[in-house]
N, C-alpha and C positions, 0 to 999 in steps of 0.2 A: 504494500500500500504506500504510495507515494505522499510526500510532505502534502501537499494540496487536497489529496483525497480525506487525509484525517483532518485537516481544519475544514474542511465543507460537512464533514460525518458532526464534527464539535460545534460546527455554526447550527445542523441543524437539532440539536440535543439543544442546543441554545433557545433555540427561535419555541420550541417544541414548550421549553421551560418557562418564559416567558408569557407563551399561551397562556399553559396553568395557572402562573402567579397573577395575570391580569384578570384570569375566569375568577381565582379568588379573591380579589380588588372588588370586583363587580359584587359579589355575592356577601364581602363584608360592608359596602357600603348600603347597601339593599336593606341586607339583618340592622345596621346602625339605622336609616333613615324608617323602617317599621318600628323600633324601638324609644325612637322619638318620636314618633306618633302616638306609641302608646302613653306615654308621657303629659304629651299634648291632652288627649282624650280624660287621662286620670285627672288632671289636673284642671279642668274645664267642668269635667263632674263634681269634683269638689268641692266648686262653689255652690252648689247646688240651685239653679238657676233655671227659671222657667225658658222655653224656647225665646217667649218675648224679649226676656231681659237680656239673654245672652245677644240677643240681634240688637239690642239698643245698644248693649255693652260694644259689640263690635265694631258698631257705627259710630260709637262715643267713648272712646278706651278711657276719659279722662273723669268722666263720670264715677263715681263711687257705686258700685254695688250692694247691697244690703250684708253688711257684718264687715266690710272692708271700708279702710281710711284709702284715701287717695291724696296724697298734697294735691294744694292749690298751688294753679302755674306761679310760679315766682317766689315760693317760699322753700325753694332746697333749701339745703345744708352749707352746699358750697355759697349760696345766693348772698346767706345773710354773713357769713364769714369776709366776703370781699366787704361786705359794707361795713365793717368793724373797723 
């Protein structure tokens, strides 16, 4: 077997491996973005919110939900610190 025949044999062990690790790219980012959905969804139930509220909630993020604090715009942490 010639120099050339085994770096073409090695290129395609290569290309071959490659495949696989990108098939498993594909399939852990898959399993990560279902896993943060599930997150999503737990957390959206938690608040336990009528279909109403949640559509007002997501039309109006800044809005306060029943049993949650929301700051009002302009009063962070950092806000009133600069004004010191």
């Amino acid at each position: 077997m010639s120099r050339l025949e085994k770096i073409e044999k090695e290129l395609l062990k290569a290309r071959e491996k490659a495949a696989e690790w990108q098939a498993k790219v594909r399939d852990l980012e898959k399993q990560k973005q279902e896993e943060e959905n599930v997150m999503i969804v737990q957390a959206v139930r938690s608040l336990k919110l009528t279909p109403a509220e949640l559509l007002s909630f997501l039309d109006n993020p800044n809005v306060s939900t029943p049993g949650q604090l929301v700051p009002k715009p302009g009063t962070r942490k950092e806000d009133s610190e600069h004004e010191e």
